[in-house]
N, C-alpha and C positions, 0 to 999 in steps of 0.2 A: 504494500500500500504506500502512494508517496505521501511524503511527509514535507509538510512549508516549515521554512525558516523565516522566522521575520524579523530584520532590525531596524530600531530605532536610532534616528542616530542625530546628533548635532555637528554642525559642520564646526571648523576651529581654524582651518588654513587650508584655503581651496586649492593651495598650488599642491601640495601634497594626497589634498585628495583626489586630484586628475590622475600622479602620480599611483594611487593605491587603485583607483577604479579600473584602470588602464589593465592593471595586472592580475586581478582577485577574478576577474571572471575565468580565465582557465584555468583559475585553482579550484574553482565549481565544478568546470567541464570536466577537470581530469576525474571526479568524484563521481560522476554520474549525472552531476545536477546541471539545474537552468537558473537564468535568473528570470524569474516569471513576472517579476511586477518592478518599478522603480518609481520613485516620482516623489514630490512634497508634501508636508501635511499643511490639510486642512482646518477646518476649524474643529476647536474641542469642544464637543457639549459636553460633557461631565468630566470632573478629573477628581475622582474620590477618593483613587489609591495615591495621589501627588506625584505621577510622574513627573521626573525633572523633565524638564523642555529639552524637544525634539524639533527639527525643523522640515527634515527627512525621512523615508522611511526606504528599505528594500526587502523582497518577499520571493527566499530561495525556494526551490521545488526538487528535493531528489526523490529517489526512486524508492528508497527504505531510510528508515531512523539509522540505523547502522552505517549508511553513506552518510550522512549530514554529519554523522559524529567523529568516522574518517576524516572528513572534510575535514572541520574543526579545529579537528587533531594534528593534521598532517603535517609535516614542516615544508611544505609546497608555502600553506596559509600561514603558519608560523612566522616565515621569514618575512611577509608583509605587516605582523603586528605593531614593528616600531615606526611604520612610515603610517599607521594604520592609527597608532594615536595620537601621530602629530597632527594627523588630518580631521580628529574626529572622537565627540565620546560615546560610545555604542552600546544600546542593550540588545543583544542575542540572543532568541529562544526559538526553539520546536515549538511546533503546534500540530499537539494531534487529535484527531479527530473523538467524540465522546461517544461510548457505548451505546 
């Protein structure tokens, strides 16, 4: 079953994040995954749990929980972490589907 990845992210230094964008999609590819949705956030109607502010969002799709965790893991994505939070503060989670 596939499974989305979704993050939230805040931008910090665009030049670096062209830099990280540029490269992190075939550390997807190499995983199995897509990147299926990208684009800004829109407006908040409730924020109950107080996410810190997000300005961005992106919405991965691999093929199992097991790839997405490869992924993660890998030091393909590893080696992007430090260009990865100069560009950016990021919340990362699965999302799976409910019984």
């Amino acid at each position: 079953m596939a499974v989305h990845v979704l993050g939230l992210i805040e931008l910090q230094d665009p030049a670096a994040f062209e830099k990280y964008r540029a490269q992190v999609g075939a550390t997807v590819e190499q995983y199995g995954g897509r990147i299926a949705q990208r684009g800004v956030r829109g407006e908040i109607f409730w924020n109950e749990l107080q996410c810190k502010p997000f300005s961005a969002y992106v919405q991965l799709e691999f093929p199992t929980a097991t790839d997405a965790q490869r992924w993660a893991a890998s030091p393909e994505y590893l080696a992007l972490v430090p260009i990865r939070n100069q560009a950016m503060q990021l919340t990362l989670f699965s999302m799976l589907p409910s019984a």
